[in-house]
C-alpha positions as CSV (number, residue, x, y, z in Angstrom):
1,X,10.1,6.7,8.1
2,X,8.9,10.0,9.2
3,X,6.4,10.5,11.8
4,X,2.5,11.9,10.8
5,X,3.7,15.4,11.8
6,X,7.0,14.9,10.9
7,X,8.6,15.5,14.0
8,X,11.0,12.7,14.1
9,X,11.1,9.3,12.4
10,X,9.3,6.0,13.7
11,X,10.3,2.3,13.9
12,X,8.4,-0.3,12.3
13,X,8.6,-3.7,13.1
14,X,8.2,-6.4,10.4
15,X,7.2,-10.3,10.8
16,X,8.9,-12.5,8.2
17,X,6.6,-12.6,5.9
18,X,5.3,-8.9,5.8
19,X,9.6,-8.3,5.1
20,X,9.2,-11.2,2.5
21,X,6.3,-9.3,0.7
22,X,8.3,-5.8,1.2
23,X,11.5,-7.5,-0.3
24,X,9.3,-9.0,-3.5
25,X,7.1,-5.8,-4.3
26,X,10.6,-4.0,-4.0
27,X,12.1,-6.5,-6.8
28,X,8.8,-6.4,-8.8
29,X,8.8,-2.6,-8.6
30,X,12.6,-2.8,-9.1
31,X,13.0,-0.1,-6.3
32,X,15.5,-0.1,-3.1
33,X,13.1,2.2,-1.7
34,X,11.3,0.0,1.1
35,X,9.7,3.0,2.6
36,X,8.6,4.5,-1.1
37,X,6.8,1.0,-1.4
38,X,5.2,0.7,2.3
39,X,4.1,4.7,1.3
40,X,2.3,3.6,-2.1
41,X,0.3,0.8,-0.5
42,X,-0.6,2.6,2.7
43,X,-2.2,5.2,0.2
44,X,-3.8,3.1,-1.7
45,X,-5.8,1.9,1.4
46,X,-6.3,5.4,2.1
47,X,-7.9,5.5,-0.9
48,X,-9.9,2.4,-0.3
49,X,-11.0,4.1,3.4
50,X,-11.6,7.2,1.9
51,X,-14.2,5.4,-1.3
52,X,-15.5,3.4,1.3
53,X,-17.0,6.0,3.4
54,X,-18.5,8.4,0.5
55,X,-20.5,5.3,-0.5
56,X,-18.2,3.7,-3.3
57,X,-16.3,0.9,-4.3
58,X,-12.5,1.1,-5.5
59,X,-12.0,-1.6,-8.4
60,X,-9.6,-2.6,-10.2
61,X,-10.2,-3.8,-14.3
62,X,-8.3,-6.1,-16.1
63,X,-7.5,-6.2,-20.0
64,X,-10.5,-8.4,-20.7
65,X,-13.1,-5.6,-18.5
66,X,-13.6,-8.0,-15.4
67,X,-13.4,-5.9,-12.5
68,X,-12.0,-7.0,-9.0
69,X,-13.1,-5.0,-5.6
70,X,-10.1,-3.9,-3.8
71,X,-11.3,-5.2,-0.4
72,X,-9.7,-3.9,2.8
């Protein structure tokens, strides 16, 4: 994985279950891309942050219109 100013990459450590959850969304997502994964969720909390601090809420709406807060 790159670095924030891409200067080199950087190491990051997993516990078992944070590799389990890796290793399923990669099956789910049917990708061999760990890092591909790790950099869609990490946005997605970005995106949470980012709502967050204008004053909003990030949701998520299922098929039958209930919505769920995305809670970070």
């Amino acid at each position: 994985m790159s670095d924030a100013l891409g200067k080199g990459l950087v190491t990051v450590e997993l516990n078992h279950t944070l590799a389990e959850l890796l290793a399923r969304l990669c099956v789910e997502l049917e990708t061999d891309d760990p890092v591909g994964v790790m950099s869609r969720a990490l946005g997605l909390l970005d995106l949470v942050q980012h709502t967050k601090r204008q004053g909003g809420r990030l949701c998520f709406q299922n098929s039958r219109g209930e919505l769920a807060d995305v809670v970070a």
